[in-house]
C-alpha positions in Angstrom: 1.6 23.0 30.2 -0.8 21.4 27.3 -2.8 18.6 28.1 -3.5 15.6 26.0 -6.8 16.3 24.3 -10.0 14.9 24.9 -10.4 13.8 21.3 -8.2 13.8 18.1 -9.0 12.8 15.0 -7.0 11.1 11.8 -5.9 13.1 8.7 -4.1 11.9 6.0 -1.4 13.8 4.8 -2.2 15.9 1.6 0.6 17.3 -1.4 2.2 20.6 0.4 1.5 19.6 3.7 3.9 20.4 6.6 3.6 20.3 10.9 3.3 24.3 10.2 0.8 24.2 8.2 -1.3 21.7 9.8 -1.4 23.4 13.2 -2.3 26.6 11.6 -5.5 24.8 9.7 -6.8 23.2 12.5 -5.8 26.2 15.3 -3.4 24.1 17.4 0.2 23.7 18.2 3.3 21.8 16.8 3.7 20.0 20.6 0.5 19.6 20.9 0.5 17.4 17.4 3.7 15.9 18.7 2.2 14.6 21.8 -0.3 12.7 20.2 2.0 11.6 17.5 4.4 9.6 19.8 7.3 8.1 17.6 6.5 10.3 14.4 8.8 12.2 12.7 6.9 15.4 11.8 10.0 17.0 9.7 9.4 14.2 7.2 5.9 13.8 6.6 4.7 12.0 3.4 1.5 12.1 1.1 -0.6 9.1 2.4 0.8 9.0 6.0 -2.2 8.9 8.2 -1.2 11.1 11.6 -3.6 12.5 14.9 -4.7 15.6 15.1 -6.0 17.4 18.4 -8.8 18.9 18.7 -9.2 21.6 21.4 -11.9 21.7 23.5 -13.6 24.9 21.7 -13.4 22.8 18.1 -15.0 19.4 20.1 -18.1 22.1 21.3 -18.9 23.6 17.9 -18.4 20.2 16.1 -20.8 18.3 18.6 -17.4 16.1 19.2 -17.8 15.1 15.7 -14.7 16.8 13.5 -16.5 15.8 10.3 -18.5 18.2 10.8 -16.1 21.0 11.7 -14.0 20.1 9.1 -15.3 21.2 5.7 -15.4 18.6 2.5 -12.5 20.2 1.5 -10.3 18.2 3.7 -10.8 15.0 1.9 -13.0 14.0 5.0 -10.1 14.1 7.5 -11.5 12.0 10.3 -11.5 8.5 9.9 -12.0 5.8 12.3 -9.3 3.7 14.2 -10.5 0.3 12.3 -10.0 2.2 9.1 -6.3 3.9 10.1 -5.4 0.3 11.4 -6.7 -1.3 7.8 -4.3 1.2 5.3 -2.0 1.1 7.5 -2.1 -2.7 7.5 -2.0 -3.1 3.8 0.7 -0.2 3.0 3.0 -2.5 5.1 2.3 -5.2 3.4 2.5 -4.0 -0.1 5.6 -2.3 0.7 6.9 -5.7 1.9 5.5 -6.9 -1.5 7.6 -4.9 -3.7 10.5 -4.9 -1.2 11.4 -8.3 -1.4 10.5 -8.5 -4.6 13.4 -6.0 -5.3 15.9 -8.3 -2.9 14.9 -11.5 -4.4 15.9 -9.9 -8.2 19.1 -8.3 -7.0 20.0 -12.0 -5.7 19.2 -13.9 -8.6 20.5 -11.3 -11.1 24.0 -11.4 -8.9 24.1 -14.8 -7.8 24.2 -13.8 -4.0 24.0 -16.9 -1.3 20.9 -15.6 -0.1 18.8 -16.2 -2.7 17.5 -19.3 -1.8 15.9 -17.8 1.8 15.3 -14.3 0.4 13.0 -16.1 -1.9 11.5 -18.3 0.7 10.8 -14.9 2.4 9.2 -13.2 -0.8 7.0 -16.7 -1.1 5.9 -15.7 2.4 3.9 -12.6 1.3 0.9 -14.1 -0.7 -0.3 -15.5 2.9 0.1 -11.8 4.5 -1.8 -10.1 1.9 -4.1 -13.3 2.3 -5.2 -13.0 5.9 -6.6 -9.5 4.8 -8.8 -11.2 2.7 -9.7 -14.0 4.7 -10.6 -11.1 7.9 -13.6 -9.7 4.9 -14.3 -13.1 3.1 -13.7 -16.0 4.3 -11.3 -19.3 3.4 -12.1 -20.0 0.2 -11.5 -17.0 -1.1 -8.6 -16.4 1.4 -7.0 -19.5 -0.6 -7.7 -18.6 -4.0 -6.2 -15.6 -3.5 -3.2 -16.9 -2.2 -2.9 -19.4 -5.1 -3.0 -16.5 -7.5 -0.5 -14.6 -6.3 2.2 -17.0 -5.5 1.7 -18.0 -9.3 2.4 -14.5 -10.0 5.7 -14.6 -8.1 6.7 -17.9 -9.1 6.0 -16.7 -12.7 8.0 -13.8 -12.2 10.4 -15.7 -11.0 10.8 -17.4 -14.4 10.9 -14.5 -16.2 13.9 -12.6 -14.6 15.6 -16.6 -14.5 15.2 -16.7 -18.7 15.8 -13.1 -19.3 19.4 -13.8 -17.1 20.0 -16.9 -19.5 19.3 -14.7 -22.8 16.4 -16.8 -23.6 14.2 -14.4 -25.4 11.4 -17.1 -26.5 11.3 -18.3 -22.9 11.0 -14.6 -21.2 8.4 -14.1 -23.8 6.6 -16.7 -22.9 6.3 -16.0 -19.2 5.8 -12.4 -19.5 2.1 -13.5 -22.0 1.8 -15.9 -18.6 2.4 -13.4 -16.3 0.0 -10.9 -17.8 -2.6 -13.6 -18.2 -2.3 -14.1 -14.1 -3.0 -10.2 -13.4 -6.5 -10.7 -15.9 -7.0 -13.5 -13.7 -6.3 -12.1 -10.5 -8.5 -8.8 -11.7 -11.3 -10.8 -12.7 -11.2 -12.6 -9.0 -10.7 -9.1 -7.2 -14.0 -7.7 -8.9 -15.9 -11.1 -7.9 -15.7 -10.0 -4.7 -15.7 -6.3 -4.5 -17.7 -4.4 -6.9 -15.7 -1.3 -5.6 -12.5 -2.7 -7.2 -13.4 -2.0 -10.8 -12.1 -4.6 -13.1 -10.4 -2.2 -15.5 -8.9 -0.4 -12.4 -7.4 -3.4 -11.0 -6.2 -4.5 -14.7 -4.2 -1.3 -14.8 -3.0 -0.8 -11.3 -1.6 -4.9 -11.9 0.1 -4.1 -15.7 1.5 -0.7 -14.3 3.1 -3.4 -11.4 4.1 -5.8 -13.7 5.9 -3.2 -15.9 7.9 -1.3 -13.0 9.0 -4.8 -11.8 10.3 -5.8 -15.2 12.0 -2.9 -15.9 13.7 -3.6 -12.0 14.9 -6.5 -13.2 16.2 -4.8 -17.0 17.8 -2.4 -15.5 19.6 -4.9 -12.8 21.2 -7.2 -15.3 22.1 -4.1 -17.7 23.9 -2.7 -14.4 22.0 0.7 -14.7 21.9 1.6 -11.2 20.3 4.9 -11.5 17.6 4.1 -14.1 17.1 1.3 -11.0 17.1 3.2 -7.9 14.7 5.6 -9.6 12.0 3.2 -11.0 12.3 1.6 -7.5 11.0 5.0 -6.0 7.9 4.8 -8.8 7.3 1.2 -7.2 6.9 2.0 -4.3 4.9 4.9 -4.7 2.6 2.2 -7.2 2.5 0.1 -4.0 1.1 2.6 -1.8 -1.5 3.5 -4.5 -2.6 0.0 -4.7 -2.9 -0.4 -1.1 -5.2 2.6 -0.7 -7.1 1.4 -3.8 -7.5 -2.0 -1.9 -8.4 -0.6 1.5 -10.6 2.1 -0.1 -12.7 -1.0 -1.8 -12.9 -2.7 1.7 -14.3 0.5 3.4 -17.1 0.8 1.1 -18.0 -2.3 1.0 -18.4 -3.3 4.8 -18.8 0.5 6.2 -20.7 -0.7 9.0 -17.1 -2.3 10.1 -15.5 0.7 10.2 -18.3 3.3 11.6 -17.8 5.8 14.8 -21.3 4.7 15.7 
């Protein structure tokens, strides 16, 4: 019978991968990467998804119990540490919350549902989450300016889908040149504190959000389901980018936070 391994190590799941695959590449077995996957489904796998390896106890003696150093570069640098797992893992839930109920408070408003009122008290609810991330790195102050930014950006957004609903063009027009100015805004902050989130980075990852989440809310009142369901898949692989982008910036700047030694 196998025996839970010594060590494992985390590797993020690459385009083309599969359970096959991975066992193959790292000499190991499908139950062995089951048993120290508990609750993953490895028959639906996706790019991004950060899952254990095992290393057997001939890999742990040539590597010195260090995989980096078994593993070549061309891995992406598969072993990462538990604080950094815990960190994108941390901020892919809560950018996928993000754009989630960002997508149920539109389909509300745009079809007067009941639930609008609480679903938006929910979405309202997410500046504070992504806040606490930023308040673990930097403190209060920044913790609350952050906060203040993005809950204009909702609230703003907000507007937008409410005068574009009404057919008031000069309105929607007029909060979209707000809601653009918010995402410079919200750049400009972001690169205050991080120089590893490049200003023109975060401008585009913010526009490329902005203009997914628009065209959610055009194609919900024009009743194009499909164009909708589509660009939702597009927003939440955007959301997943940012995220990674975010926690990537993090790493690098306080590595000594997230070091094996």
């Amino acid at each position: 019978m196998y025996q839970y391994p010594l060590k494992v190590f985390s590797y993020r799941i690459q385009s083309g991968d599969n359970y096959l695959m991975l066992a193959e590449r790292f000499n190991t077995t499908y139950d062995a990467i089951m048993q120290v996957n508990p609750g993953v489904n490895l028959y639906n796998l996706f790019v991004g998804q950060i899952i254990n390896i095992p290393l057997s106890r001939q890999q742990m003696t040539v590597s010195g119990n260090h995989p980096t150093s078994y593993y070549p570069y061309s891995y992406h640098h598969p072993c990462i540490t538990k604080a950094e797992v815990d960190l994108r893992n941390l901020l892919r839930k809560l950018w996928v919350q993000h754009v989630e109920w960002t997508r149920m408070t539109i389909i509300s408003m745009v079809d007067n549902l009941k639930d609008v009122d609480l679903v938006t008290k929910r979405l309202l609810r997410n500046p504070s989450d992504l806040g606490t991330v930023f308040n673990a790195y930097y403190g209060s102050a920044i913790y609350h300016k952050f906060v203040d930014l993005f809950t204009e950006h909702l609230v703003i957004a907000a507007q937008l889908v409410k005068a574009a609903k009404a057919g008031d063009t000069k309105t929607a027009e007029s909060e979209e040149k707000r809601w653009y100015a918010n995402a410079d805004e919200i750049a400009i902050f972001l690169n205050s504190i991080n120089p590893y989130w490049p200003k023109e980075d975060l401008r585009h990852m913010l526009y490329t959000h902005l203009r997914l989440t628009k065209s959610e809310a055009v194609f919900r009142l024009r009743k194009d389901y499909t164009s909708d369901i589509a660009n939702y898949e597009t927003i939440e692989e955007q959301a997943l980018e940012m995220a990674d982008a975010f926690a990537d910036g993090i790493v690098k700047q306080f590595p000594s936070m997230f070091s094996s030694y």
